[in-house]
C-alpha positions, 0 to 999 in steps of 0.5 A, spaced: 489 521 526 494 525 523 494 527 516 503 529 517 507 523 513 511 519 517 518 520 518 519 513 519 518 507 515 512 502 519 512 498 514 517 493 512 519 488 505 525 484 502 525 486 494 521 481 490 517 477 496 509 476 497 506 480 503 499 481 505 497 487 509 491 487 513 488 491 514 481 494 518 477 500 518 471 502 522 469 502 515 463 498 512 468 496 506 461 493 502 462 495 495 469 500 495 475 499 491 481 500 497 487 503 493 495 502 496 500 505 492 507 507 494 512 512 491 519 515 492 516 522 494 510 526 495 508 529 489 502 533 486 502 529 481 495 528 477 497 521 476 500 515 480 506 514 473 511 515 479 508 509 483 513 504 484 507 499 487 499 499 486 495 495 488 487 495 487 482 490 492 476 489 490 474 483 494 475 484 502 476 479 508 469 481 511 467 487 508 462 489 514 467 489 518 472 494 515 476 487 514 481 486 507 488 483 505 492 488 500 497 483 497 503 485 494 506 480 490 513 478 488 512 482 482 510 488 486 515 488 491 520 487 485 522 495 486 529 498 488 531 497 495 530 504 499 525 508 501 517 510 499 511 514 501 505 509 501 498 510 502 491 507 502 485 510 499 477 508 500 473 509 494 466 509 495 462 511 489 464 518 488 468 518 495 476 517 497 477 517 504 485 517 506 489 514 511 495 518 512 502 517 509 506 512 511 513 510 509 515 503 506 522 499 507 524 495 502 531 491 503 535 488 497 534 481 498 540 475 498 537 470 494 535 472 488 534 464 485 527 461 486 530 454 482 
């Protein structure tokens, strides 16, 4: 797997909708919190202050499987259409694992009025 962002996005959403992102690793996700997080840019921040989404799942689908959901919700997703750099991070005790940058899409949406 390359460690190289991509250049272009493999990850869609319209503003302000609910997603769920599957997701499998040959990993035992048993006990692990899997990070999602997306920003405008690439940045040697020590914090996540310019994430525009993060996420934290703690209770995954099957868990020996490698198997979890990251749900973004309306909320999360409610951001200025563009662009983002997203990654998903496995903290296992004192341990990260990184699967590569991945760029996100968020289109503006045409209805904003849910009543």
């Amino acid at each position: 797997m390359s460690l190289a962002p991509k250049t272009k996005p493999d990850l869609f959403i319209i503003r302000g909708d609910s997603y769920s992102i599957a997701f499998n690793v040959d990993v035992d996700l048993t006990g692990t919190t899997v990070f999602f997080t997306a920003k405008p840019t690439i940045a040697n921040e020590a914090t996540d202050t310019t994430a525009v989404i993060s996420v934290e799942v703690t209770a995954h689908d099957d868990a020996v499987a490698g198997e979890t959901t990251i749900p973004l919700s309306a909320t999360d997703t409610d951001v200025t259409p563009g662009d983002y750099y997203y990654d998903i991070q496995i903290k296992d005790g004192t341990t990260i694992t990184s699967i590569g940058v991945r760029k996100l899409r968020v289109y503006g949406d045409i209805t904003r009025r849910t009543a």
